[in-house]
N, C-alpha and C positions, 0 to 999 in steps of 0.2 A: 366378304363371302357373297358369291351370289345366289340366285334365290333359287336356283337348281341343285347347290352345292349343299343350301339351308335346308330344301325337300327331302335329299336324301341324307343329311343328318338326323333331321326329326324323326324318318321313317327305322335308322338303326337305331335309334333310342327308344322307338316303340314297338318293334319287333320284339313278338316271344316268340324263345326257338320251341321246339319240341321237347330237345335234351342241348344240355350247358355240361361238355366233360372238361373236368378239371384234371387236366395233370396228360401229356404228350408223348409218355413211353409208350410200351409196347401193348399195355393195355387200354391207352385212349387215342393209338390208331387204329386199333381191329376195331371199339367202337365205332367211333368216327363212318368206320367203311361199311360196316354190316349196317349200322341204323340209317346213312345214306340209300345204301341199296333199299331199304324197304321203304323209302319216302318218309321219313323223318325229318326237320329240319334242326340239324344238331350243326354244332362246332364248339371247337376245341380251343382251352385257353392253356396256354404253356409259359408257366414261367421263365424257362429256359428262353436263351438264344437263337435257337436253333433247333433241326429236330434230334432224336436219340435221348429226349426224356435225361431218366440219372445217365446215359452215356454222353450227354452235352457238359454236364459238369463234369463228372469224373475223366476231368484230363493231365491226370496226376502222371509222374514218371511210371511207366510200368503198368496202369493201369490195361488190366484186359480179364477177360471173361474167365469165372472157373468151370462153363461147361461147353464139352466139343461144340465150333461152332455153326455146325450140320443139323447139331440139335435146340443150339439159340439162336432157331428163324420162328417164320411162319410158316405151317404148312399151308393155310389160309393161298386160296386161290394161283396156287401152284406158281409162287414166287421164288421159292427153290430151285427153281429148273434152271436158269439161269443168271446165278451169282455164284461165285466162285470165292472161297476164302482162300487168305494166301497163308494162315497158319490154323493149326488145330486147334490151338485157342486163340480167336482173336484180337489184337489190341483195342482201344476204345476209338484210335482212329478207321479202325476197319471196320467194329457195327458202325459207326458214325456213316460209313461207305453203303452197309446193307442199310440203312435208314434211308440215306437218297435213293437208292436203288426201289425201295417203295411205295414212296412219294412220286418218285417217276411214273413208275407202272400204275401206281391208284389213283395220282392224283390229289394227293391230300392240302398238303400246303395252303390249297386258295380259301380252305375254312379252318386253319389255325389262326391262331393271334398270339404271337410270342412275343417275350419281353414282357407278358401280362400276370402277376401274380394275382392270384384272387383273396383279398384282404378279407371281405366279410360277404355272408350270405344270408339272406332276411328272409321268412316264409312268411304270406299275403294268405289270410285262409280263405278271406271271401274270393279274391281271385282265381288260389289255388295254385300259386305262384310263389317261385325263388325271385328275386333279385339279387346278383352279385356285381359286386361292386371290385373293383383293382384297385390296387396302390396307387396307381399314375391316375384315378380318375374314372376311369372307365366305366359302364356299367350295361348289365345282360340280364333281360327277363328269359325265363326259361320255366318249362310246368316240371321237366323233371332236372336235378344235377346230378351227376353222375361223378361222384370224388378219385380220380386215377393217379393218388401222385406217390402210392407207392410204397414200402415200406421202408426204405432209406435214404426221404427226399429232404429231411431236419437234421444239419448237425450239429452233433452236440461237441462245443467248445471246453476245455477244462477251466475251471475256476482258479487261475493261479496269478499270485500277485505280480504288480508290472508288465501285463501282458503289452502296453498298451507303448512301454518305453521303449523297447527292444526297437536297436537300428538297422538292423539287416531287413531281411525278406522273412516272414511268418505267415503260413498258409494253413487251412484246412485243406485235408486231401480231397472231400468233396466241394471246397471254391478256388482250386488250383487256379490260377490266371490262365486264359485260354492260350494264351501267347508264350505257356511256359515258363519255365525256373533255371535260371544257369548254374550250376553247381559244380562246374568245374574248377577244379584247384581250392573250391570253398570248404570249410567246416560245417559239417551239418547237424543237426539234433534232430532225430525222429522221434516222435512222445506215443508210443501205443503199438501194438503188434499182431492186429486183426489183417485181414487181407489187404487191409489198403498198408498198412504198414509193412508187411511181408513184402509188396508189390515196389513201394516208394524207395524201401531200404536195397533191394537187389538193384536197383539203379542207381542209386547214390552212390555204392561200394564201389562202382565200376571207375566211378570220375573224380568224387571230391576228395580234394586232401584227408578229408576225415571226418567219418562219421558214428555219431554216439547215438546208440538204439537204448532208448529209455524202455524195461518191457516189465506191465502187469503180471501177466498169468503167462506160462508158456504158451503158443500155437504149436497142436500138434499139427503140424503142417502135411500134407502128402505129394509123394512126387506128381508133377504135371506133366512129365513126359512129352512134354512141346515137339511138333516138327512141323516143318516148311509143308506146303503142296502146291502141287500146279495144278494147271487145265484134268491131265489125265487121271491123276488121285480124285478131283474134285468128280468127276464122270464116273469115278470108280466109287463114292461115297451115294452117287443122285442113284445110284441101279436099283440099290436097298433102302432109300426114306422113305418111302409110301409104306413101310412096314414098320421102319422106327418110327416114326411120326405115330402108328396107330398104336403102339408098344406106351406110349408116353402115356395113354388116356386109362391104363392097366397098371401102370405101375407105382411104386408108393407116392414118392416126390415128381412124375412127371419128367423123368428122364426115359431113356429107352432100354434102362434096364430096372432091374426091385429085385429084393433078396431071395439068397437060392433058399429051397425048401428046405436044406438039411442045416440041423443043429449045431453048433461050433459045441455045445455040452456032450452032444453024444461021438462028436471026434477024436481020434488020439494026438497028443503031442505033435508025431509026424504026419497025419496028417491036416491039421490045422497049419503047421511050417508052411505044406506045402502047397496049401488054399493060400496064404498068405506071400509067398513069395510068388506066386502067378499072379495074383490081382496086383502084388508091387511093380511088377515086371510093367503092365500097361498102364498103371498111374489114374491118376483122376478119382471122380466119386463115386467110382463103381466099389474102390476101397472104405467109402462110409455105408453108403445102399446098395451093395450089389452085394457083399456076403453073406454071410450066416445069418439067417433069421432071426437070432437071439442075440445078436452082437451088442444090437443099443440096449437089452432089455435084461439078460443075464451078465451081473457084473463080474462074475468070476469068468467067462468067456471074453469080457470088452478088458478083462486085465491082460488076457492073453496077448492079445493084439496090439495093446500097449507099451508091454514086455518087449515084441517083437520092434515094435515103431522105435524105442526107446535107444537096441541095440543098434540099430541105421542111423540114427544121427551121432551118436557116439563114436561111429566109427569112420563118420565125416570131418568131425570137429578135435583136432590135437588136442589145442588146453582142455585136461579136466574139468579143470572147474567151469569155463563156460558150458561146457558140453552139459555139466551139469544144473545150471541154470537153464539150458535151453529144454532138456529132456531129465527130471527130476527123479530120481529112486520112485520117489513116491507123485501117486500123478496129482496132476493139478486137482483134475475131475476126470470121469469117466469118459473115453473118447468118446465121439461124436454126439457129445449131447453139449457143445459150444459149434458151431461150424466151422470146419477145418479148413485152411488155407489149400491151394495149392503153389509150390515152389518151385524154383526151377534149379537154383544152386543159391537159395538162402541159407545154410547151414555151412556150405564150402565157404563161404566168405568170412565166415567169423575167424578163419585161419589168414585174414591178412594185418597188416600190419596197421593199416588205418582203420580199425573196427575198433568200436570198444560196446559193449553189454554191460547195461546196468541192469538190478532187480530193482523196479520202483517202488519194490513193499520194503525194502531194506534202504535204499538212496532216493528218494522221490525229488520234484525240481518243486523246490519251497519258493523261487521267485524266478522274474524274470527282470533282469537289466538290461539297459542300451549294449553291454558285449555279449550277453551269453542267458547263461543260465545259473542259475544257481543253487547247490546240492548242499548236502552236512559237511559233506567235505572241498565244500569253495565254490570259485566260479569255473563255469567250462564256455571255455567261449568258441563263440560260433558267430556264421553268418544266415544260414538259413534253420528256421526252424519249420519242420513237416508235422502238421496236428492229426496222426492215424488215431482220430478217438471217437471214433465212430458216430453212433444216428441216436436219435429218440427216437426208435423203431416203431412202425406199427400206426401208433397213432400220431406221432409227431407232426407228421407232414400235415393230418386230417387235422387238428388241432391248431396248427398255426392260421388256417381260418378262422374267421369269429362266424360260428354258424349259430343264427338264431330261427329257433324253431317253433314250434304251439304255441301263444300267447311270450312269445319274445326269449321262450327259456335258451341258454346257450348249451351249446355241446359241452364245451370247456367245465359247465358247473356238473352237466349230467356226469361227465368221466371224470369228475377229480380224484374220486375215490378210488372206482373201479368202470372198467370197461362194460357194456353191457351191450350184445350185438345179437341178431339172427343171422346166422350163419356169415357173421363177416360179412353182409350185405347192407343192413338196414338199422335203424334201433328204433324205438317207440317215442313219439313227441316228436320226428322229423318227419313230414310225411313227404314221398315222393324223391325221397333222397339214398342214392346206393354210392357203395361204393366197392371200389375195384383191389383187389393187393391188399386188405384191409386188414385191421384186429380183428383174430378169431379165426380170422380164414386158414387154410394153409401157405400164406404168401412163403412165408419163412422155409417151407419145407419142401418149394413148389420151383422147378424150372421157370422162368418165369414167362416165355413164350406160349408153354402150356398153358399156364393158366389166363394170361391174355384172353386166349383163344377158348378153351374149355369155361372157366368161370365168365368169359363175357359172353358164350354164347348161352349161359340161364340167363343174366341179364336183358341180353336180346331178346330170347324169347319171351320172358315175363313182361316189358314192356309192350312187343309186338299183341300179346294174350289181352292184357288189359284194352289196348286200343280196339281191338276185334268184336271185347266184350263193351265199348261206349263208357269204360271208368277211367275219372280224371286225377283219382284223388289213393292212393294207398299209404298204409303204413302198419309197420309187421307191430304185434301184440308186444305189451311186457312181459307177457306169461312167456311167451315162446323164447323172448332173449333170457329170462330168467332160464329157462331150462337149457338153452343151449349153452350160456356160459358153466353153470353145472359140469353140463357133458364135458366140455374143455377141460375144465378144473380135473375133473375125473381121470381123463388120461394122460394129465402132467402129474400128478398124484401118483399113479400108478406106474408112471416114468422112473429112469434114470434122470431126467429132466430135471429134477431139483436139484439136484448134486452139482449143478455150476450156474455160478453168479454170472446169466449171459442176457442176450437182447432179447434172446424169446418171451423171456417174461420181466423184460423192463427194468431186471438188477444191475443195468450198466448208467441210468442214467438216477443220479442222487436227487432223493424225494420222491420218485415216480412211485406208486404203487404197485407194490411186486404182485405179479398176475401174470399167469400162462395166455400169451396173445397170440398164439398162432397155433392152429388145431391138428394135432401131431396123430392123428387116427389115419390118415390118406387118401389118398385122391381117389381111391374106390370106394372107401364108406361115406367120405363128403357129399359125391357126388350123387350116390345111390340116395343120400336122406334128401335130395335135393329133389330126384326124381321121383321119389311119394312125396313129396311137396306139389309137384307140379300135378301129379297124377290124381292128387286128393284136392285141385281144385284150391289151390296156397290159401289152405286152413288159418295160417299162421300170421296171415296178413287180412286187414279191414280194407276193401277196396270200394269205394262205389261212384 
């Protein structure tokens, strides 16, 4: 090494940035770019390959967005104007497209560091300072870190024995091989039926000799109503975004539309049919948030709907009896209080001759061998196995860092129990540490461009505020987490929300402490309590 090369090693080992974001999707490049612009010295560490965040891994078969993707950009500095999607929802190779197109126009790339996971983070009180440290070595002082990785950046693997024998190909859907899975003329096993399994399985159907969908709970899935566009659709979608974009920052979950005013209780029979066969007609999740205002909250109402959901697959699917597996007399849970898939022709396919549907609460796969699998009733053999079994939602991703905080405590011990946060930004005993998409927040319930964008512009500005005011040092009260976890509690209590064992409140992964993680109140009271925060001077946080 020469001694120019040693100068400026020494000098990136002794740099502190301003802010250290962890985590490269959609919420730690609009960082990235707003705290640049005000003179900040931030960058970004991304465990990923490359850029697109969870859309760098998820390059499963099938993998693509469940919302228009007019509405999963940025409106941030008029990046819409020119990129053009080539379908209404798009695959994970086309955001992977809007991602470079970006980068292009921001210029981001020269302050990421990919391939860098961040193993541990250590707070320096006399300093006032993070160090984190990577897997490979690496390591970054920074006064604040800023945690963006997301709420389905940990996946969670099933516990099943001989995983380890098995001779084919076995993937999780979120560490698919970038390079792809052949499954043509092969046998396949899908284990789970969340959207990554919905998504994996309508491509398998198409090519492998045969594939067996292992499935939990039913997905009430809704149609997706996919279609092609060119140049002149996309010109025809740019006329009106400066109004859905500001439609997003009004509505419950951060889409461009929220539920109509009128009641599905105070509807008759025909006309609820006929609310419901219109929203069928255009598909997507205007069919979970865009109807009736009581749909997720009156259950005699959310039967209706179900009723109706129930008749449509039915009259998709020949055999009885899958039909009845897939869409059960009786429902699993109350629709949309698990998050509903969209599908494209996942129910047409169980009428071919290579599908087969199992219940895994009546057949589950008790082992795994070098052929196959293995059920109560034998083996099934296979060459590729697909693990759709989703995340440790929420906190997972925050959590597989070792973050050690006040006097050395870790994250890990503070949340073993229970989660404890101010408003999905901060918790007490880490000071100077936020985080993005988090527990508490609305990640779960949130477009996620939106909230990029809307949750990191409090971020921004709170950090900008502090700087203005000469403070180096923050961290939000335990009173104030203690009351906002409360408020949470409060409105999954007061939910349909209990009534299915889902990711929202951590009943999908065994041992986690069941707790409502994601603040189902909306993007207009979130963000309202956000701004008498600001406005009162953030009562709630010790800054000096």
């Amino acid at each position: 090494m020469t001694a120019t090369q040693s100068s400026a090693s020494d000098e990136k080992a002794d740099r502190v940035l301003d802010v250290l974001v962890v985590g490269g999707g959609f919420s730690g490049l609009y960082q990235l770019d707003r705290l640049r612009d005000l003179g900040f010295d931030v960058k970004v560490w991304d465990s990923a390959g490359g850029l697109g965040g969870v859309w760098w891994w998820n390059c499963y078969p099938g993998a693509r967005t469940d919302t228009v993707g007019a509405i999963y950009q940025f409106a941030h500095k008029d990046l819409w104007k020119d990129f053009d999607f080539r379908e209404r929802f798009p695959d994970h190779q086309e955001v992977r497209e809007y991602f470079e197109h970006v980068d292009r126009t921001l210029d981001l790339s020269k302050d990421i560091e990919f391939d860098t996971f961040a193993a541990q983070a250590q707070w320096d009180e006399d300093s006032r300072q993070w160090t984190v440290f990577s897997s490979d070595g690496k390591q970054q002082k920074a006064r604040t870190v800023i945690v963006a990785t997301g709420f389905g950046s940990k996946p969670l693997y099933p516990d099943i024995p001989g995983m380890e024998t098995f001779a084919g190909e076995c993937h999780h859907t979120a560490r698919w091989p970038q390079g792809g899975v052949d499954m043509a003329g092969k046998r396949v096993v899908v284990i789970g039926t969340g959207a990554s399994g919905v998504q994996v399985f309508q491509e398998a159907a198409k090519e492998a000799a045969h594939v067996t969908l292992f499935q939990r709970t039913p997905n009430l899935a809704l149609p997706m109503c996919q279609r092609t566009l060119d140049r002149a659709d996309n010109d025809e979608v740019r006329k009106g975004l400066p109004e859905r974009f500001a439609a997003r920052y009004t509505a419950f979950a951060g889409f461009d539309f929220t539920f109509m005013d009128e009641e599905g209780a105070k509807a008759t029979p025909e006309e609820l049919r006929a609310t419901y066969e219109r929203f069928w007609a255009e598909g997507g999740f205007p069919l979970w948030l865009g109807m009736y205002v009581d749909l997720l909250g009156d259950e005699a109402v959310n039967r209706t709907f179900y009723d109706f959901w129930r008749e449509k697959v039915h009259a998709r699917v020949h055999d009885p009896a899958t039909a009845e597996l897939l869409a059960p007399e009786t429902p699993p849970h109350p629709f949309g209080v698990k998050r509903p898939a969209l599908e494209q022709d996942y129910f047409d396919l169980f009428n071919q001759d290579n599908v087969r549907l199992i219940d895994q609460n009546d057949e589950p796969v008790l082992e795994v061998r070098p052929e196959g699998v293995v059920t109560k009733h034998g083996l099934i053999e296979c060459d590729v196995i697909a693990l759709a079994t989703g995340f440790d939602n929420n906190r997972g991703g925050i959590m597989a860092i070792d973050i050690q905080g006040v006097g050395g405590e870790r994250l890990a011990d503070k949340w073993a129990d229970r989660v404890d946060t101010f408003m999905g930004l901060s918790t007490a005993g880490f000071p100077n540490l936020l985080f993005l998409y988090g527990p508490q927040s609305p990640s779960g319930f949130c477009n996620g461009p939106t909230s990029a964008e809307y949750q990191g512009d409090i971020v921004v500005d709170f950090l900008d505020d502090l700087r203005k005011q000469g403070r180096t040092r923050f961290e939000s009260s335990a009173d104030s987490e203690k009351e906002w976890t409360a408020h949470v509690n409060e409105l999954f209590e007061a939910s349909l929300f209990t009534k299915a064992r889902s990711w929202y409140w951590g009943a999908n992964v065994p041992g986690k402490p069941a707790q409502m993680l994601n603040y189902s109140g909306g993007l207009v009271s979130y963000f309202g309590k956000w701004d008498e925060v600001r406005a009162a001077g953030y009562p709630e946080f010790e800054a000096r």
